[in-house]
C-alpha positions in Angstrom: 77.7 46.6 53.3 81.4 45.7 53.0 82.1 48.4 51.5 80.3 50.5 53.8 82.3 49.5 57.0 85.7 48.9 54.8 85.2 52.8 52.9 82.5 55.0 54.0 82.1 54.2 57.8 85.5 55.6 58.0 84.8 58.8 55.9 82.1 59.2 58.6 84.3 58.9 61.3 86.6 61.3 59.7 84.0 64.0 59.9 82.6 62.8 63.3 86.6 63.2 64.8 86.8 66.5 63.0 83.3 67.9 65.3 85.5 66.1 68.2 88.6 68.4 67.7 86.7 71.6 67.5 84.6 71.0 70.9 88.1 69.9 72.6 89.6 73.4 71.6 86.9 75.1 72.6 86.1 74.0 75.7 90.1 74.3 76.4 89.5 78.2 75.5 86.5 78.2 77.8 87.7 76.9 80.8 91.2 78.8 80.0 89.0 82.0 79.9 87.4 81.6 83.3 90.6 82.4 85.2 90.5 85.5 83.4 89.3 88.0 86.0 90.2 90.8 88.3 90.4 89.4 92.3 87.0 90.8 93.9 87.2 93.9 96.6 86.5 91.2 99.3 87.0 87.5 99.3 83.8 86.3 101.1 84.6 83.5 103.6 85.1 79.5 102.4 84.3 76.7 104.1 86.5 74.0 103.1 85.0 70.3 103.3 86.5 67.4 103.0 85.1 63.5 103.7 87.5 60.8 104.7 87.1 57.3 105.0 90.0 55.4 105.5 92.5 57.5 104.1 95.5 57.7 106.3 97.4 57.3 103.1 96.2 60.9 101.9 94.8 62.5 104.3 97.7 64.3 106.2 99.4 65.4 103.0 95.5 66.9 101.9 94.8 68.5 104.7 98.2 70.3 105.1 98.2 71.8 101.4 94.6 73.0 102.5 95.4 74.6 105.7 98.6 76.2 103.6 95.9 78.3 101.9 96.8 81.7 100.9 93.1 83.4 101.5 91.9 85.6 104.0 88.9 83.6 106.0 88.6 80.3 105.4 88.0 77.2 107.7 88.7 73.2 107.2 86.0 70.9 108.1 87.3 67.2 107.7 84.8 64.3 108.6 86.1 61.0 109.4 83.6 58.5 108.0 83.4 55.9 110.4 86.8 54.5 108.9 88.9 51.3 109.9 92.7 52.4 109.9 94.5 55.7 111.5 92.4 58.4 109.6 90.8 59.7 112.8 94.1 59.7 114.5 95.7 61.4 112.0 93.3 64.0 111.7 93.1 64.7 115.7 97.2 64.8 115.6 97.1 67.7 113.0 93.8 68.9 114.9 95.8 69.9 117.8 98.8 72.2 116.4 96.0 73.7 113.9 93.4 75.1 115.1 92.0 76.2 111.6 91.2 72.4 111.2 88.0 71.1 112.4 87.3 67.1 113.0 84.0 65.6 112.7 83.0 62.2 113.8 80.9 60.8 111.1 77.7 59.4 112.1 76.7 56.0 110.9 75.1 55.2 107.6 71.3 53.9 107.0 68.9 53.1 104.8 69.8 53.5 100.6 72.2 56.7 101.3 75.8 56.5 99.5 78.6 57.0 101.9 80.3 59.8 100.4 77.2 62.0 100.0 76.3 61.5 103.8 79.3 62.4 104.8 79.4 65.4 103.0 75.7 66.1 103.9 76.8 66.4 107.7 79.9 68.6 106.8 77.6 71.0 105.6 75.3 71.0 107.7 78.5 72.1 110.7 79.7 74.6 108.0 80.0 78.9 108.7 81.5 79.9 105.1 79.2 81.5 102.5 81.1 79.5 100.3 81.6 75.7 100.5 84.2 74.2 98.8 84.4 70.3 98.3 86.9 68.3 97.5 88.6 64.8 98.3 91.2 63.4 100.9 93.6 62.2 98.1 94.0 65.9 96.4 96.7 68.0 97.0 96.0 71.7 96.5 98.5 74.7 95.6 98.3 77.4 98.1 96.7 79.7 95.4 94.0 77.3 94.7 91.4 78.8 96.7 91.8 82.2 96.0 92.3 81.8 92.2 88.9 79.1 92.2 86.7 82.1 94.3 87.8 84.8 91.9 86.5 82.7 88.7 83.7 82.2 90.6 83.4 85.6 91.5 84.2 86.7 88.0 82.0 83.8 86.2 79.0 85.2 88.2 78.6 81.5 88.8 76.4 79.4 91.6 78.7 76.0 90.8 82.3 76.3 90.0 84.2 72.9 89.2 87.0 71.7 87.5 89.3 68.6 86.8 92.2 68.3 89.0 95.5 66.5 87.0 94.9 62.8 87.6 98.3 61.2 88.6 98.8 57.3 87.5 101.4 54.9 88.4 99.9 51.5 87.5 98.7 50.6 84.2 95.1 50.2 85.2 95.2 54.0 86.1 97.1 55.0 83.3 94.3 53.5 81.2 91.7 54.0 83.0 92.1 56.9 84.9 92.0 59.3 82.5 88.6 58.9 80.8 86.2 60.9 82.5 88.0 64.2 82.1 88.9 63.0 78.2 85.0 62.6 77.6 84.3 65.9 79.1 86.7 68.1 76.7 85.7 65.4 73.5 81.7 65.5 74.2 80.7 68.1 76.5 80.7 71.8 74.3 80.8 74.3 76.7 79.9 77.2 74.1 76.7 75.0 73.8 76.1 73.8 77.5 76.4 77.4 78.8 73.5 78.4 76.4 70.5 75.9 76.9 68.9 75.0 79.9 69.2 71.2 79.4 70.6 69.8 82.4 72.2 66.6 80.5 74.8 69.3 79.2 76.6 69.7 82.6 78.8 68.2 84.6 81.0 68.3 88.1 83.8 67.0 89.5 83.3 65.8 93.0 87.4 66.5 93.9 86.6 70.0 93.2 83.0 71.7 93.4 83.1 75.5 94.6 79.0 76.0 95.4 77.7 79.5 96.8 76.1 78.4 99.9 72.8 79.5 99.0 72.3 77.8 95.9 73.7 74.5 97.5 71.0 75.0 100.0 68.4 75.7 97.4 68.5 72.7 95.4 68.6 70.6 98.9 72.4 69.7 98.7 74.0 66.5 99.4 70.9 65.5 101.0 68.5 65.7 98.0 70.9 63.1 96.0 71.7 60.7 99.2 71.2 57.8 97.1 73.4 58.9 94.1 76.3 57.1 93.5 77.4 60.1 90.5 76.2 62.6 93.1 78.5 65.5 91.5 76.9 64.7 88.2 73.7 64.8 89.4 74.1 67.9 91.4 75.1 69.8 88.7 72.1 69.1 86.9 70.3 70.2 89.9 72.0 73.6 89.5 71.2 74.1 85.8 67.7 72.8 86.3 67.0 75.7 88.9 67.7 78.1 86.4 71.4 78.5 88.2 74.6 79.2 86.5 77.1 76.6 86.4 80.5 77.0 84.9 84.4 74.9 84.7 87.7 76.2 84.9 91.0 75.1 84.7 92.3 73.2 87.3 95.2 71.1 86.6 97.8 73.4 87.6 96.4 74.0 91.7 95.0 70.6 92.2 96.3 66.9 91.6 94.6 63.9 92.7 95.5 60.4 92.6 92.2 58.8 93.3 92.9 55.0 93.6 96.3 53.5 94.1 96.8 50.1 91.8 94.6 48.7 88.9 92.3 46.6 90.5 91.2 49.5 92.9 90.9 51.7 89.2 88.7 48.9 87.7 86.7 48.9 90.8 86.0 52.8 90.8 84.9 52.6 86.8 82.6 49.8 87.5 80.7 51.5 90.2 80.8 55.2 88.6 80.1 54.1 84.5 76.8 52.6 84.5 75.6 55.8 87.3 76.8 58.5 85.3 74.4 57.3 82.7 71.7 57.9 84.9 71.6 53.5 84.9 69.8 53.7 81.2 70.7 50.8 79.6 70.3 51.7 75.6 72.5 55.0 75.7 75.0 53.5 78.2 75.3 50.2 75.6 75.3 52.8 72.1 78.2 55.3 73.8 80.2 52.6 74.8 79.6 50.8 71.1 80.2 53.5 69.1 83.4 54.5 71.0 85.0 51.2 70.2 83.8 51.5 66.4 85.4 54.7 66.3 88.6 54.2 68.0 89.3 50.3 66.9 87.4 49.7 63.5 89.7 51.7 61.6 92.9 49.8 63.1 91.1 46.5 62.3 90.3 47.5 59.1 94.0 48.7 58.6 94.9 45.5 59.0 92.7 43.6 56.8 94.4 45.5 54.0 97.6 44.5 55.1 96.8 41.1 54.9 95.1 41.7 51.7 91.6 41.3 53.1 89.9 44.4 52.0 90.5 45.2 48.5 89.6 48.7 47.2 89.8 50.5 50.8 91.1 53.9 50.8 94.4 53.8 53.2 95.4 57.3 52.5 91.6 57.7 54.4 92.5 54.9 57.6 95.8 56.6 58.0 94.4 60.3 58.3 91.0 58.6 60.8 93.9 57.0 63.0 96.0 59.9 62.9 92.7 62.4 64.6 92.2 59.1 66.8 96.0 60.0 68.4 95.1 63.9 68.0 92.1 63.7 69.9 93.8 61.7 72.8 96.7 64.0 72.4 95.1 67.4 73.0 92.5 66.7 75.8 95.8 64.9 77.7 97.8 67.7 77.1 95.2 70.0 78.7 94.6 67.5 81.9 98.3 67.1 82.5 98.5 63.5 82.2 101.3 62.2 80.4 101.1 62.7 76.6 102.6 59.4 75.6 99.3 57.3 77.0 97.4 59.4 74.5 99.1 56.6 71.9 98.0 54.0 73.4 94.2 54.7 73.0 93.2 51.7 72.0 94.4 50.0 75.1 92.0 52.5 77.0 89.5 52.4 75.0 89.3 47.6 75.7 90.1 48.8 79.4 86.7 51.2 79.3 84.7 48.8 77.3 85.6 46.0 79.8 84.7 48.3 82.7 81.6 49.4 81.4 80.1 45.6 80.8 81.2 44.8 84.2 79.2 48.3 85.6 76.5 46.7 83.1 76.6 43.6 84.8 77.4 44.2 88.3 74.4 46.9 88.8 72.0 44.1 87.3 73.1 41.9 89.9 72.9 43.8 92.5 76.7 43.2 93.5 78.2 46.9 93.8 80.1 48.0 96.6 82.4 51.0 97.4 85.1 50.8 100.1 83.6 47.6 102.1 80.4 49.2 101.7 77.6 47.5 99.5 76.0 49.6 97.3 72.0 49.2 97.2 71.0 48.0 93.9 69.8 50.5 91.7 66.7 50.6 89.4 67.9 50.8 85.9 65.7 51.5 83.0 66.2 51.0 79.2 66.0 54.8 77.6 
């Protein structure tokens, strides 16, 4: 057994990082590829819709890169969410030299529903586009972005366009944080695979950027039919692919940035409440992903250092030094695709404790019914163990 997890495991891993690399490349060539299309004969109107809740940080410099669109019929629909500071304020100061910008006045929550997916439930709902573009108060968009995203879509033949914005981080919570979910899609999602069978585990959105023809959102019952989710773009996604819907991703990071929370302890408070959801809250796959990421990533340093203290006789370092060495690759290339800085990509196993830390705490919080979301408790969720 020694020898297994001193020698073998790490042959295994070798081969398991190897399958990682090629997925990462081609979902890069994918999602490169979907950009890759004439701009349709007409651009059919967009309905832009944004939720807000206390974002007066954000939500001027969103809303002006939106209206700044370079597209020929769009509209902005921004609900204010019952929020606390100068969100509504801001919104009706813009409101009146703009007229493309529509405010809403959220109505209050009830019952189980998540915040976020009401919200975005009523913007529909008040929405004239045959598109319907969501996205979040802290993105800032390029004034291309809307015509480039409704020509892939156009081109893609797709129902559900998304994509991952580049994730700007200033603290070191983001910076290790941050990242992940984007670094798990290119590492374990495989597009070339995902596109081809109609199993709706193999697809994903991004709720800071989901382009939805407005028929198929109304099809699968939109925001409304997943009022409770707190994942909701994950689970809407599946949604799509489960009707028998075409779903697709694109590149993003050069029309879009977001910096979705704004210090460490807001970063750690994000991954607690989205982890353990985008597992759909089953406790044996959410415990064996989490496991095996921390054997893969920190077993072979730990091992690397039992042979420098002479503790594991007869281990193969030419083998440690070439599984570390894909550990940094893998980082490297997915960060170099989502524009984040290619330095954090060496300090993996940093991110990796920070994810593992956030995911017992998602573990823990959901069993105790203790999640909460913007001074909003979350209703406890029913979890289940497969």
């Amino acid at each position: 057994m020694a020898n297994y997890l001193t020698r073998d495991l790490i042959i295994h891993l070798i081969i398991f990082q190897m399958v990682v690399l090629l997925i990462i490349l081609s979902n890069k060539r994918i999602t490169r590829r979907a950009r890759r299309h004439l701009s349709p004969p007409v651009f059919p109107p967009v309905s832009i819709l944004v939720p807000a809740r206390n974002e007066e940080r954000n939500i001027a410099g969103c809303v002006q890169s939106l209206l700044a669109q370079d597209y020929p019929s769009f509209e902005v629909l921004v609900l204010d969410d019952q929020s606390s500071d100068q969100t509504r304020f801001i919104l009706y100061q813009i409101a009146a030299s703009q007229p493309g910008l529509r405010v809403l006045e959220g109505e209050p929550l009830s019952g189980d529903r998540v915040g976020k997916n009401w919200a975005c439930s009523q913007l529909a709902q008040q929405a004239g586009g045959e598109l319907f573009f969501f996205t979040d108060a802290d993105t800032r968009h390029h004034p291309q972005t809307l015509r480039t995203m409704v020509t892939a879509l156009v081109g893609e033949q797709a129902d559900l366009l998304t994509g991952f914005p580049r994730q700007e981080v200033h603290t070191w919570g983001e910076r290790l944080l941050v990242p992940f979910f984007t670094w798990a899609f290119y590492c374990f999602c495989p597009l070339a695979l995902a596109y081809r069978l109609q199993l709706p585990a193999l697809s994903m959105a991004v709720g800071q950027m989901m382009l939805f023809r407005r028929q198929a959102y109304q099809s699968i019952g939109g925001h409304g039919s997943v009022s409770s989710a707190i994942a909701e773009d994950l689970v809407l996604a599946r949604q799509i692919k489960a009707s028998g819907l075409r779903w697709r991703v694109t590149y993003a990071a050069d029309l879009i940035s977001c910096r979705m929370y704004r210090d460490s302890r807001e970063a750690m408070q994000g991954f607690i409440k989205n982890l353990f959801a985008a597992f759909d809250f089953r406790v044996l796959p959410f415990v064996f992903v989490f496991a095996w990421l921390a054997v893969m990533f920190l077993k072979p340093i730990l091992v690397l250092g039992m042979v420098v203290l002479g503790q594991a006789p007869g281990t193969q370092v030419t083998y440690l030094l070439i599984c570390i060495g894909l550990s940094v690759l893998l980082w490297l290339a997915a960060y170099l695709e989502m524009g984040v800085p290619f330095s954090l990509a060496f300090l993996y196993p940093l991110s990796i404790l920070a994810i593992d830390a956030a995911a017992f705490l998602s573990l823990w919080k959901c069993f105790t019914g203790t999640l909460s979301w913007k001074g909003r408790k979350i209703t406890q969720k029913r979890w289940r163990w497969l």
